[in-house]
N, C-alpha and C positions, 0 to 999 in steps of 0.2 A: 772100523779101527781094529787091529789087530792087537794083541798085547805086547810085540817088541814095540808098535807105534806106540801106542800107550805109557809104555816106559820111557819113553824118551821125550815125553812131554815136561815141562812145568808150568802147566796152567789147562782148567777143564772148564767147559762150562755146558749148560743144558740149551737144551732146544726139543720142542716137542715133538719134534720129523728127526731127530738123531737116528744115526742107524744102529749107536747103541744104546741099548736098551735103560742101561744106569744111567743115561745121560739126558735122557727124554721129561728132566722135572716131573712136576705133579700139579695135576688138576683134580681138586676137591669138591665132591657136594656138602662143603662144609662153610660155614658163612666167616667173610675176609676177617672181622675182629678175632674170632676162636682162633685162625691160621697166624693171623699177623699175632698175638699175643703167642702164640707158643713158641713161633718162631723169635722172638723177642728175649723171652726165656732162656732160648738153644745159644743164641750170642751171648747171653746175660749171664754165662756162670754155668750152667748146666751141661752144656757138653768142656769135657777137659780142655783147658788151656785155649778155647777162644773165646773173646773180647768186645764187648759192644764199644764200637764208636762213635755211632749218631745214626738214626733214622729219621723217617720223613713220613708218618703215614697218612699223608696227600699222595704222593708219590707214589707210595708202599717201599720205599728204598731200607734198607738195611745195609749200613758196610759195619762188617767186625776184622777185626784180628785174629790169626791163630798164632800161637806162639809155637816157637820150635820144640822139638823132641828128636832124641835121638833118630840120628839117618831119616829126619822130617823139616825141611827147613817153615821160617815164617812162613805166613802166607798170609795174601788179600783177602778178605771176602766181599762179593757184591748180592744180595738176596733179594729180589724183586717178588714182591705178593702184590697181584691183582686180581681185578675181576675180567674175565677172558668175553669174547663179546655172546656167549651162549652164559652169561653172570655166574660162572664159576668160578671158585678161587683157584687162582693159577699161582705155583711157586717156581721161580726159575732162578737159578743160581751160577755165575763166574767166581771162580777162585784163582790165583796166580802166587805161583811161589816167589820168593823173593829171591832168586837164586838166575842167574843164566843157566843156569847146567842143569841136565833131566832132575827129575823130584824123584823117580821111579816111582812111579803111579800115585805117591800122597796126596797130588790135585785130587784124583779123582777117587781117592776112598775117602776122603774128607769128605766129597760131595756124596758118595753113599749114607757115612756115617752121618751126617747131616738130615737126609729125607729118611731114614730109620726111625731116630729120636726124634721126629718130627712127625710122623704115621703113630710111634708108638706113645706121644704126648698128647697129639690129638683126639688116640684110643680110636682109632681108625679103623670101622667096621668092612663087610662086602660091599661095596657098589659103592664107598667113598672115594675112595682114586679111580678116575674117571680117563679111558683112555681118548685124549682131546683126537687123536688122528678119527676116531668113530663121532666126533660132535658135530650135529649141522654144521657147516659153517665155516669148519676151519681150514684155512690155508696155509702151509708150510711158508717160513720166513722169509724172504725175497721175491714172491713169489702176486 
């Protein structure tokens, strides 16, 4: 994805085969409660202007809110924390703006600013994010 594509999106979401790099989520050697609580947190109040709405952690589902800000319209969130089949915590994230018209990039520095405060909650050492395309095992989505 280029950055004119980029801007003209309104809605981002991760996959661990993305061929961009901000968009490839996070897989943690770090156990599902620590991840699922902080990310719990990140909806709860802690990062600016988004809103928990209900999770599920059977599921691992999280959907929150973000509220708008200038030249930022709302947005969806959907936050999935699992255990990947190598039983690492894996976090992968869809956000959608609430807009038809481009967001210019706010999907997707939401989803930055998201897995930042989320590495730097969990105090995220070397060898914590774990790149899943190197894990036995894993096969890209459709696939």
């Amino acid at each position: 994805m280029n950055l004119l594509a980029g801007l003209r999106e309104n809605r981002a979401a991760t996959d661990p085969a993305h061929e961009e790099s901000g968009l490839r989520g996070r897989t943690y050697a770090i156990p599902f409660e620590a991840v699922w609580q902080a990310s719990l947190g990140l909806v709860g109040g802690r990062l600016p202007r988004w809103s928990h709405v209900r999770s599920d952690d059977v599921t691992g589902t999280i959907l929150a809110d973000v509220a708008p800000a200038f030249l930022r319209p709302a947005a969806d969130v959907l936050i999935k924390v699992t255990l990947d089949e190598n039983a690492q915590t894996r976090v992968d994230m869809s956000i959608s703006s609430r807009t038809e018209h481009w967001d210019l990039g706010a999907s997707y520095r939401r989803v930055a600013r998201f897995y930042k405060a989320l590495d730097q909650g969990l105090d995220v050492r070397d060898g914590q994010i774990l790149d899943p395309l190197a894990l036995p095992g894993f096969r890209p989505l459709g696939t």
